[in-house]
N, C-alpha and C positions, 0 to 999 in steps of 0.2 A: 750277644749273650741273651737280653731280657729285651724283644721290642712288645710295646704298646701301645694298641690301634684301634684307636676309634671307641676309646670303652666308656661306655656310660652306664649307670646304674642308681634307678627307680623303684624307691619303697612305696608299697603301695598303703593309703590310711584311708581312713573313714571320709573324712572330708575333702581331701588331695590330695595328687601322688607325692609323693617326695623326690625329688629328684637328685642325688645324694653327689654322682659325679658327672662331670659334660664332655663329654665328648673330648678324652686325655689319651695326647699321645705322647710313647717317651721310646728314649733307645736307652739301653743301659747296659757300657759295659764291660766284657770279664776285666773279673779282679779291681775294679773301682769303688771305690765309698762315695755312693751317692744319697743324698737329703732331699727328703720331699719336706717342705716347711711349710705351716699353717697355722692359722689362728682356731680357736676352738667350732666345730657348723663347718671346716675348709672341705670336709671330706675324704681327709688323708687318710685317718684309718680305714675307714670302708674301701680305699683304693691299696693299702697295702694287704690287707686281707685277701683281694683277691689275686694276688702273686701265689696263693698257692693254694688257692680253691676254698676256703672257708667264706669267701661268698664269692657269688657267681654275677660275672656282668651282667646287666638287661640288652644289652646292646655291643660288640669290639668286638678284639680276641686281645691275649696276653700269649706272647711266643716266647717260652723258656729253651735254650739250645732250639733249638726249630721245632721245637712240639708247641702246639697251643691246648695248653690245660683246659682250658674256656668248653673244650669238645669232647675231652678224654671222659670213658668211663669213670664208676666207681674205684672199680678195682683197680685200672690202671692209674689215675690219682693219687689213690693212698701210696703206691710205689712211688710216684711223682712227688710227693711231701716229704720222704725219706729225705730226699736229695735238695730241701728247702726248711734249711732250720728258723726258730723263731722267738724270740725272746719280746717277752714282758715286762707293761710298767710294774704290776704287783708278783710279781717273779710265775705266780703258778703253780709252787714247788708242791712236791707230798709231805703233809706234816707227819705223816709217819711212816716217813723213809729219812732214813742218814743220808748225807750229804752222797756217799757213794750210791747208794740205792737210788737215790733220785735219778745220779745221773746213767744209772744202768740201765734204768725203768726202759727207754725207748728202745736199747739194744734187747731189752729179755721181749719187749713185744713182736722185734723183727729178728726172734728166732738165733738168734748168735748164741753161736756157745757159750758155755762157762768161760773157759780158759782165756779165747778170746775176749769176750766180754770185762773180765776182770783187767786180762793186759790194756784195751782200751781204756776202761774207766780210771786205769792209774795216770795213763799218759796225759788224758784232759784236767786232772786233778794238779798235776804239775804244770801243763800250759796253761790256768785261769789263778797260778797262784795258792790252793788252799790243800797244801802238804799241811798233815797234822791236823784237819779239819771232816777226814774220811768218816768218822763216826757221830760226827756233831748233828744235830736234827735240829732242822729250819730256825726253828723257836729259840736256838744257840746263837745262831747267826747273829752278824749285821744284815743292814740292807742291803751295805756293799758287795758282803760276803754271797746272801742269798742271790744275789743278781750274778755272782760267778760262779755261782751253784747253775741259775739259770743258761747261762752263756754254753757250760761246759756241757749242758744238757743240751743243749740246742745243735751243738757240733758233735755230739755220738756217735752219728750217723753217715758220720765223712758230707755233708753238706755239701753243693757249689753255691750254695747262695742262703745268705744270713739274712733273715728280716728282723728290724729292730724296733718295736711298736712302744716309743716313749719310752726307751728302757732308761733312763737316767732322770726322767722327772720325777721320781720320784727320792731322789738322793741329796744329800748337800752336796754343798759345790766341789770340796774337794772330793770324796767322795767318787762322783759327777768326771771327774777329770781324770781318777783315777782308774774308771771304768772306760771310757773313751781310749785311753792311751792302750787299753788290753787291747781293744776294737782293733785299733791302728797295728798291732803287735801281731795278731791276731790275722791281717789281713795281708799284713808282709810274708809271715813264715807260712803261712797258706795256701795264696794268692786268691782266698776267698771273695766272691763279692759280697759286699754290703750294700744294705738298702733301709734305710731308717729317716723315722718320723720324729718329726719332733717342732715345738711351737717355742724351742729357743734358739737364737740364731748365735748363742757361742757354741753348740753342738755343731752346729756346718761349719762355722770358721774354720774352729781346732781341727777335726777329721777330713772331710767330706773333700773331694776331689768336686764335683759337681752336684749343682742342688739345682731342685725346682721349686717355686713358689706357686701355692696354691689358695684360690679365696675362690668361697659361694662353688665349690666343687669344682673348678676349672685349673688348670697349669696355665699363670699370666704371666711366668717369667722363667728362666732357665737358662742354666751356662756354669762356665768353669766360676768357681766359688769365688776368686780374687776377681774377677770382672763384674761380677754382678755386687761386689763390695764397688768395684772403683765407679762404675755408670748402673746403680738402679733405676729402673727405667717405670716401675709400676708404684704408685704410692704405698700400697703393702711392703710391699720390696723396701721403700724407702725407711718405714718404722721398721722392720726387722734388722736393719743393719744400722740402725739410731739405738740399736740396744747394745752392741757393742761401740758404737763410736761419739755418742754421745751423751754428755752427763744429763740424767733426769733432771735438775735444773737450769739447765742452758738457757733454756727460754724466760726464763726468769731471770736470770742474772744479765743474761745478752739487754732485755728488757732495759734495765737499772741500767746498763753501761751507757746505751742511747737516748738515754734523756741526762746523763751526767755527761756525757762527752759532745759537744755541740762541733767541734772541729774533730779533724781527724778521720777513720774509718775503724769499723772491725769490720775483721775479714776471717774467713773458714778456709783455711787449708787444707789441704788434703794431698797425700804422699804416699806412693806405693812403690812397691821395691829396693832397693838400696836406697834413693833418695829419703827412704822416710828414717833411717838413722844414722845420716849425716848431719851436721853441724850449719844448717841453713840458719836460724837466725842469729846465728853468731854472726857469721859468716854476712846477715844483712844489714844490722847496728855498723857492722866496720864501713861496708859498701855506700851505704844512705844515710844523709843526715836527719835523720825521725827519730821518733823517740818509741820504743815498744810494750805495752805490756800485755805479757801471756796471761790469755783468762781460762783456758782448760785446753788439754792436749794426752792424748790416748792412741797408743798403737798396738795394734791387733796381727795376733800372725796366724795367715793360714795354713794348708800346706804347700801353697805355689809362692809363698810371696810376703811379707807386711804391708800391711796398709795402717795411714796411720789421720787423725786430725788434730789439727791444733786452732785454737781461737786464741787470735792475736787480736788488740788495739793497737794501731798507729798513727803515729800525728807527728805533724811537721806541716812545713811549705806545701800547699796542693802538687804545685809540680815535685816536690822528694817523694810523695805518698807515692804519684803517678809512676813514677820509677823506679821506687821497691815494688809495686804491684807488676812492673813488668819483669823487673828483673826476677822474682817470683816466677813468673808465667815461664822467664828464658832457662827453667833450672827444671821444667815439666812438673812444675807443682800446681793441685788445682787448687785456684784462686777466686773464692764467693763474698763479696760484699755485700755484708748486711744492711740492707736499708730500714726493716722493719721485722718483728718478732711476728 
């Protein structure tokens, strides 16, 4: 559906060039939710801008169905864009257009008829949810509301491919979740692809079929979303997936645990798939003579899978410790002994 090859792209400044992306390549595709993630400087925006020409590589190509936009004319472009919808963190809307006129706007520029025109703009107004909202203007809205003002704009145009540039940072979390869940809803009855940025990583968990992590303009990591949960492999990787699985004071508390507990272990669990919502430390007090206590435990689901951690203390006889750690390992649970914060 969407490969990219070889694209790099260099701001030129006063003092030195900027070199914005390195040399990124990606396959992406139909009909998948995929996450480009990054921290703020990663480059992600500037790489998803150029999915549909609003900026232009210095260097690749970008192959959409076997076209490479990177080459096309003007004119043949702007017909290219038709068919690559695109949603915003600050929505974009026209403050003086009603919710239906917003989302007309794209279809009266590409020429559709009235009759048409109106019969589409009903039918997005009921797939993004805002029946009874056809005459409201922006300023009426929520956030929520303007971002599926935004969405239903962005799909006018019968799209194959949705770009999604931060569209929920700027929402609370429910909010946040309830706009995500259109996405998914969105991309079943469709089979639209998605392609969306974003610098939080329970946006990939919840939706995203495959994600790529990006830092200082480069992709250092990439894969189906429950794998790069269970073996992150790049320390970026590793903090973005410490946003769902671990509490912001672990380090701290783990801290206090190992200077209070001089025998024993604490150990970091980790459970993916069925395993992570069964009954395993019941199931290990009965098995091992130790004694356990839970210090924090959190389980994430994506759309392949749960993955889950738990921070346990255990103490007992060195050899019971040795043997719930194994019996642990013989149940495919991953098993981290903390020696030091």
């Amino acid at each position: 559906m969407i490969s990219v090859q070889h694209v790099k792209k260099i701001f030129p400044a006063k003092s030195e060039e900027v070199v914005a992306v390195k040399d990124v390549n990606l396959e992406i595709k139909e009909g998948e939710i995929f996450g480009i993630i990054g921290y703020s400087g990663a480059g992600k925006s500037t790489l998803i801008r150029m999915f549909n020409g609003l900026e232009m590589p210095t260097e690749g190509s970008i192959y959409i169905e076997g076209k490479d936009i990177t080459r096309m004319k003007e004119s043949k472009l702007r017909l290219a864009r038709q068919e690559i919808g695109m949603i915003f963190q600050h929505f974009h809307l026209l403050w003086s257009r009603t919710v239906y006129g917003n989302i007309a706007f794209p279809l009266e520029i590409a020429g559709i008829p009235k009759k048409e025109r109106d019969e589409r703009v009903r039918e997005l107004i009921q797939l993004v949810g805002l029946e009874g909202k056809e005459n409201a203007y922006p300023s009426e809205l929520s956030g929520g509301q303007k971002q599926r003002v935004g969405i239903a704009r962005a799909l006018a145009n019968k799209p194959k491919v949705l770009l999604s540039d931060e569209a929920t940072s700027a929402l609370d979390p429910d909010t946040t979740d309830a706009i995500l869940d259109l996405l998914v809803d969105i991309n079943k009855k469709l089979g639209l692809t998605i392609i969306l940025i974003t610098h939080e990583m329970h946006v990939i968990k919840k939706i995203c079929h495959r994600v790529a992590v990006m830092e200082k303009g480069k992709i250092v990591e990439t894969g189906p979303v429950l794998e790069v949960f269970k073996h992150p492999e790049q320390p970026v990787t590793k903090r973005f997936v410490g946003q769902v699985t671990d509490a912001e004071d672990m380090k701290e508390t783990v801290g206090r645990l190992l200077e209070k507990y001089q025998s024993g272990k604490i150990v970091k669990l980790t459970f993916v798939g069925e395993v992570a919502e069964e009954p395993i430390i019941s199931t290990l007090i009965q098995k091992q003579l130790i004694v356990v206590n839970i210090l924090h435990g959190n389980i994430s689901h994506t759309r392949h899978g749960a993955y889950g951690t738990l921070f346990i203390h255990m103490d007992g006889k060195e050899e019971e410790v040795r043997n719930a750690i194994q019996f642990l390992l013989s149940r495919q649970i991953g098993v981290e002994v903390i020696e030091h914060v």
